[in-house]
N, C-alpha and C positions, 0 to 999 in steps of 0.2 A: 943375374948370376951371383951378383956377392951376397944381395939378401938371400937365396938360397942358401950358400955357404956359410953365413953367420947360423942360418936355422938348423944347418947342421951340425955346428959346432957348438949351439948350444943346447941341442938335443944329444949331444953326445956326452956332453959335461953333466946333464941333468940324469944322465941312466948313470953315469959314474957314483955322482953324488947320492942320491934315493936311498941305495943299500945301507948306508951310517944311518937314515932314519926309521929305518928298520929292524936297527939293532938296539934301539933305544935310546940313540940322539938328541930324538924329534924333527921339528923344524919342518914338516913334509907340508905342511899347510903353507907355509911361506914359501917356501921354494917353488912351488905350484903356484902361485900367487905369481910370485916373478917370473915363472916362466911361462905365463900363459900371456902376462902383460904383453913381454915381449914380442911372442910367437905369435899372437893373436893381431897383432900389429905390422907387425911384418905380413904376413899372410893376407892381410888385408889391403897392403902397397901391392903386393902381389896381384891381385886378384883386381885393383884398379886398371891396367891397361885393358882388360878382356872389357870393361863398361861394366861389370858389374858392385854392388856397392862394399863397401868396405866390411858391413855387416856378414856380408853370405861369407868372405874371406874368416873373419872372427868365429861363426857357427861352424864352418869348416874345420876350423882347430879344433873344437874340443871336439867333432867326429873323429877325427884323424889320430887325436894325441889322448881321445879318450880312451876308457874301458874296451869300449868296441874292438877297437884297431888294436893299436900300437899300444896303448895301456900306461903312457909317461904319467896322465893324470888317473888314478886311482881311482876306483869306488869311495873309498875310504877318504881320499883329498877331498876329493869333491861334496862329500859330505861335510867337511870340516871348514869350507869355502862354504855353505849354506847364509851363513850372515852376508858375505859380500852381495849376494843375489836380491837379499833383505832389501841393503842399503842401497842397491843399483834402482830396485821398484820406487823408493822414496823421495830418491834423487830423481828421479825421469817424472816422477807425478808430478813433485813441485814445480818442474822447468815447464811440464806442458800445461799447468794451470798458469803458472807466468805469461804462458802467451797469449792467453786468453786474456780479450780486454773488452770492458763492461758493454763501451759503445758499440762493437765489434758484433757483439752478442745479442744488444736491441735491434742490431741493422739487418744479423742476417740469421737471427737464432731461429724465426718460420723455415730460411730454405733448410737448416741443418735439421730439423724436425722430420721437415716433409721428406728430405732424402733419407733417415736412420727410419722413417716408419715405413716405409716403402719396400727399401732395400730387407730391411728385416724382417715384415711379412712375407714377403718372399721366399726366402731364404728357410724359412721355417717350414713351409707349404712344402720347397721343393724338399726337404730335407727328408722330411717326414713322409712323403711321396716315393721316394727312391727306396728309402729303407722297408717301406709297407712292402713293394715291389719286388725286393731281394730278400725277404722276408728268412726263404731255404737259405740264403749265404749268409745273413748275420748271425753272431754265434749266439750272440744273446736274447736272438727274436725266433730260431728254426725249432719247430714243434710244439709251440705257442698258440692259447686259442687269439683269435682275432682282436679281442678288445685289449688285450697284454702286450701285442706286437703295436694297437696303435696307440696304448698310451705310453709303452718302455722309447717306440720311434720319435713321439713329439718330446718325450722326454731330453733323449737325445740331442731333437735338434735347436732346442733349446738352448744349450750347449753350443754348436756347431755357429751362431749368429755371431758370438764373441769377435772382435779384432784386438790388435795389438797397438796400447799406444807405444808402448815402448820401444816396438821398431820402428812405428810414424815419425817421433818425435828424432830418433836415431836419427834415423835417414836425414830427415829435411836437416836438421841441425851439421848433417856433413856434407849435406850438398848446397846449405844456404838458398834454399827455393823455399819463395814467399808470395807466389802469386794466388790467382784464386783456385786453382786445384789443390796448391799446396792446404792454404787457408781452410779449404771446404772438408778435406779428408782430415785434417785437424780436430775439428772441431764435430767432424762427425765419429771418428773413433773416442774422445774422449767424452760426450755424453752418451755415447750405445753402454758403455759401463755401468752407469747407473740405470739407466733402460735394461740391461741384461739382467743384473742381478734382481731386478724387482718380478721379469718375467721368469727367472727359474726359479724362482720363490713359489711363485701361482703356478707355475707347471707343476711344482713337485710334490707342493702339497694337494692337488688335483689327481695326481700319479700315486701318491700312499691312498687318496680315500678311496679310490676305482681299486687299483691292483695292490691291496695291502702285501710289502713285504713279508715274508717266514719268517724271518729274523734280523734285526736291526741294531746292529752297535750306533746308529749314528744318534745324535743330539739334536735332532734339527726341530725348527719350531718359527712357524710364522713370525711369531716376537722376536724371536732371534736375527732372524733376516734384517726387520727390520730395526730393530737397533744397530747393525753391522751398519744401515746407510745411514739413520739419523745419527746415532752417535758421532761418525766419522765426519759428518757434516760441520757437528756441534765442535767436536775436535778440533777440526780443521778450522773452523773460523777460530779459534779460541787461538791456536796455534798462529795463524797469519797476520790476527791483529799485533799480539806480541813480536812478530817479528818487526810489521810496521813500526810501531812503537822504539822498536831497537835502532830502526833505522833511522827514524825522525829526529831519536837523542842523544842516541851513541854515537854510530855510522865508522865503529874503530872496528879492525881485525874483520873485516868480510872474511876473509878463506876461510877461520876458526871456524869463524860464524858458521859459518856455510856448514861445514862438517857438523859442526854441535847439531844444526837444526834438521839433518837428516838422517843421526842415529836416536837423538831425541824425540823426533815423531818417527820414528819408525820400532822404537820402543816402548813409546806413550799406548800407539793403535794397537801393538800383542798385547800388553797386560791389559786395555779396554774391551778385545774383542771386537773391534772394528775394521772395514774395509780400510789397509793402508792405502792403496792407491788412491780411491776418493777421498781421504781425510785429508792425504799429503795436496792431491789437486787443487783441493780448497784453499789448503793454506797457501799453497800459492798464488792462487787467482787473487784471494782476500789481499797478498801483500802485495804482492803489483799494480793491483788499483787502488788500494788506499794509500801505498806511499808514495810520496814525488816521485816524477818518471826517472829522473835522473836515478837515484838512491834503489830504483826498482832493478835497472839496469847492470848497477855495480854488483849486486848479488847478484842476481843472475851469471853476471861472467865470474863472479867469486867461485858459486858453485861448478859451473864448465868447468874451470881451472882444479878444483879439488878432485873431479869425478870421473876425470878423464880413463886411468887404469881401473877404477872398478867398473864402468860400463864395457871398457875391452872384455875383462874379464866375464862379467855378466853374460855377454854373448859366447863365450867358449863352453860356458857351464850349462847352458842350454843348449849349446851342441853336441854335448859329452853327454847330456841326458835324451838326445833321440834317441827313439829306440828302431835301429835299422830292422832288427831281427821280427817285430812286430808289424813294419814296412811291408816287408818280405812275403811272412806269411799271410797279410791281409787286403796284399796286392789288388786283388780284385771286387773288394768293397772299397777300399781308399780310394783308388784311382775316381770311379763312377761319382763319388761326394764326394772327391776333391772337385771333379770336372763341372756338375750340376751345382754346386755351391757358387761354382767362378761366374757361373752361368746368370745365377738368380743374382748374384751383387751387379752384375753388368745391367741387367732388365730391368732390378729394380732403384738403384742407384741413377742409372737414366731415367726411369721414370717419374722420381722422386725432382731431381733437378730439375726436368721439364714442367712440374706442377708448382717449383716455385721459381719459374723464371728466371733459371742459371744460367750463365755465360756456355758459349756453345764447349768450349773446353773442358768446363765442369761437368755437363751431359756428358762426353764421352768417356774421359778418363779418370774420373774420384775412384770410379769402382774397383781399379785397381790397386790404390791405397791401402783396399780394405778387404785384402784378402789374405793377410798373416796373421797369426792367431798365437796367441802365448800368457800367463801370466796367469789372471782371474780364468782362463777358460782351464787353466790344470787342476785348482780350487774347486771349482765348477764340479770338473769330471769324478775327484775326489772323493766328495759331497754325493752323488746318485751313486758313485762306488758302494761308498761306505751306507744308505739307505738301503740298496738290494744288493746284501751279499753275495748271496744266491747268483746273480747276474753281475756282479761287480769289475769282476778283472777282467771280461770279457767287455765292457763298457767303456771300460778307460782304456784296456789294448786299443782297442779300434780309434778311441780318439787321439791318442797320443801316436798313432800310427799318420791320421790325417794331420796334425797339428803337425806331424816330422815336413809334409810335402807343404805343406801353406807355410810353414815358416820358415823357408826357403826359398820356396816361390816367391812369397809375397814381394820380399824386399827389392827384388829383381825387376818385376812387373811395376812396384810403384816407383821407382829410378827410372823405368823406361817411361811411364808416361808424365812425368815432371819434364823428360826429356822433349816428347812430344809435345807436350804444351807449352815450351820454350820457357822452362821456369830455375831449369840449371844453370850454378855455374860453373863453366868451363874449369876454372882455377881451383873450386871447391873439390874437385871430384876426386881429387889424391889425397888418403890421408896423412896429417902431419904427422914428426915423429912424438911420442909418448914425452920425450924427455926438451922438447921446445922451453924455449926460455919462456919467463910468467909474462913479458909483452905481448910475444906472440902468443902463446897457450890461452890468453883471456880473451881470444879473436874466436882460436879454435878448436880448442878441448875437445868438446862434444864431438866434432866432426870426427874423431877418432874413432866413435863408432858409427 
């Protein structure tokens, strides 16, 4: 009841204040700032008694407090808040390439292969299969000849294979589960990334030579693709060794630190034209295993400590950006590839683990890891938008209609089965408050979202 009471008291104070920055004050980007920090926070202590994670409490706000609803967060904030979302993607790459550790990667990089190839054949087959199917209900496949509906479908679900690290990464880091389900879904969301991006490359240039576009604002070019991976690779090592190095002879001001290297590579990858998320991943893995464990460690919790309100944030702003209204009206394609997508990561997810001899824990429940969706797959949707105008907004509706229900879902389903797998912990499952002292906060930042 008091966090209730404080949320209304500071939602009260925040409609008071808005109108000065309307009159030409300013300040509207910061005051949204801080009050999502908060709200998103609280909301998220909230939403720990029911078992759910702190995250669906944080995406909850910005539905609640955004455009949609209640309208405290602005269209106009929220675009002005566009850098925090930046620096949230750069911040969450470097921590889940930190996790990743070399030996880790020779010991079980076969089973995480054979489960993303498995699972993602799948997933694609059924994807593509539903859509053929429903051909009359998709808006951008009804009265299409046949070979347009199944290349615009694999198009599609090309797209739809995408997962989220960043709510992977969330999640474990606030629930502090580190077993082999945690471990497995880990490591299988952050290499499908570069696995995705390489196959909607060859989908889509497969998809312009069969069903050329009428009209094309977009830029896209095989070369292009890949230079976004290699570069970002070459970046990212370039970037990781440097930080090692800072760490081997400096080892002064981590927090800075920490901040400098995540607006620095997250502004290095725009003017390059590179995948941030795999540049940043890189550079993290490179600094974690080339610097002493210890020194690897201290940054790591440097950054926790720096990043904790812009990851609250990050989650409200993705919440503020579903689109219910697209929900709504596309109820009855979303629902059917939400349900057959959950379907094919379970079949093939399990069948994947069973082929390379995973713990029985890992066969049943990885699959639900990896069923939230965010980040690269909005890039993604973007990118086929902007190739077939023509088909465009009826492309990305539909997907950002699915992506509303998976990145909700997800976070939920992969907390229940860390649970089932006896990989939580008890104590971890509340989040701290935002404003914890820097002893505690360098334990548990992260877990904030």
């Amino acid at each position: 009841m008091r966090r209730l009471i404080i949320l209304a008291l500071l939602l009260a104070s925040v409609q008071l204040i808005l109108p000065l920055g309307a009159r030409g004050h300013g300040g509207q980007w910061l005051l949204s700032f801080g009050f999502l920090v908060v709200a998103a926070s609280t909301v998220g202590r909230l939403v720990a008694p029911l078992g759910l994670p702190a995250i669906v409490g944080h995406l909850a706000t910005g539905v609640i407090f955004g455009p949609q609803v209640i309208g405290t967060l602005s269209t106009d904030a929220a675009r002005q808040l566009a850098p925090v979302s930046s620096l949230a993607i750069a911040l969450i790459a470097f921590l889940a390439g930190a996790e990743l550790r070399w030996s880790e990667l020779k010991e079980r990089g076969v089973l995480l292969l054979k489960i993303l190839a498995t699972e993602m054949s799948l997933v694609l087959v059924a994807v593509t299969a539903l859509l053929l199917g429903m051909r009359e209900f998709v808006p951008f496949l009804a009265d299409s000849p046949t070979t347009t509906v199944l290349v615009m479908s694999l198009l599609f679900a090309s797209i739809a294979v995408v997962h989220s690290p960043a709510v992977t990464i969330a999640l474990l880091s606030e629930t502090r589960a580190n077993g082999p389900v945690a471990r497995t879904t880990l490591g299988v969301v952050l290499l499908s990334d570069v696995v995705v991006i390489l196959l909607f490359a060859g989908v889509l240039a497969f998809a312009r030579a069969v069903v050329p576009p009428a009209a094309s604002s977009s830029t896209f070019s095989l070369l292009g693709v890949f230079w976004e991976i290699g570069g970002a690779i070459l970046i990212g090592g370039f970037l990781g060794g440097g930080i090692a190095l800072y760490l081997r002879f400096v080892r002064r001001e981590l927090f800075l630190f920490a901040i400098l290297v995540a607006f620095f590579g997250s502004e290095i990858t725009r003017l390059a034209h590179v995948e941030t998320l795999l540049a940043m991943l890189i550079a993290g893995f490179v600094a974690e295993n080339v610097s002493p464990h210890a020194l690897g460690d201290a940054l790591r919790h440097a950054i926790e400590r720096s990043a904790a309100p812009v990851f609250v944030v990050f989650f409200a702003l993705a919440g503020a950006a579903l689109d219910l209204g697209a929900v709504a009206d596309l109820w009855f394609v979303v629902l059917p590839l939400v349900a057959v997508r959950s379907v094919a990561l379970w079949a093939g997810s399990g069948l994947g683990a069973r082929w390379g001899k995973a713990s029985l824990p890992e066969r049943q429940w990885t699959w639900m890891g990896l069923v939230s969706q965010a980040g690269v797959a909005i890039g993604l949707a973007t990118v086929a938008a902007e190739a077939y105008p023509e088909r465009g907004d009826a492309i990305r509706a539909l997907f950002l209609a699915m992506l509303a229900v998976n990145q909700t879902l997800g976070p939920i389903l992969f907390r229940f089965a860390l649970s089932r797998a006896g990989e939580l912990d008890g104590a971890a499952a509340v989040t701290p408050d935002v404003a914890a002292p820097p002893d505690r906060a360098s334990d548990t930042t992260l877990r904030t979202t």
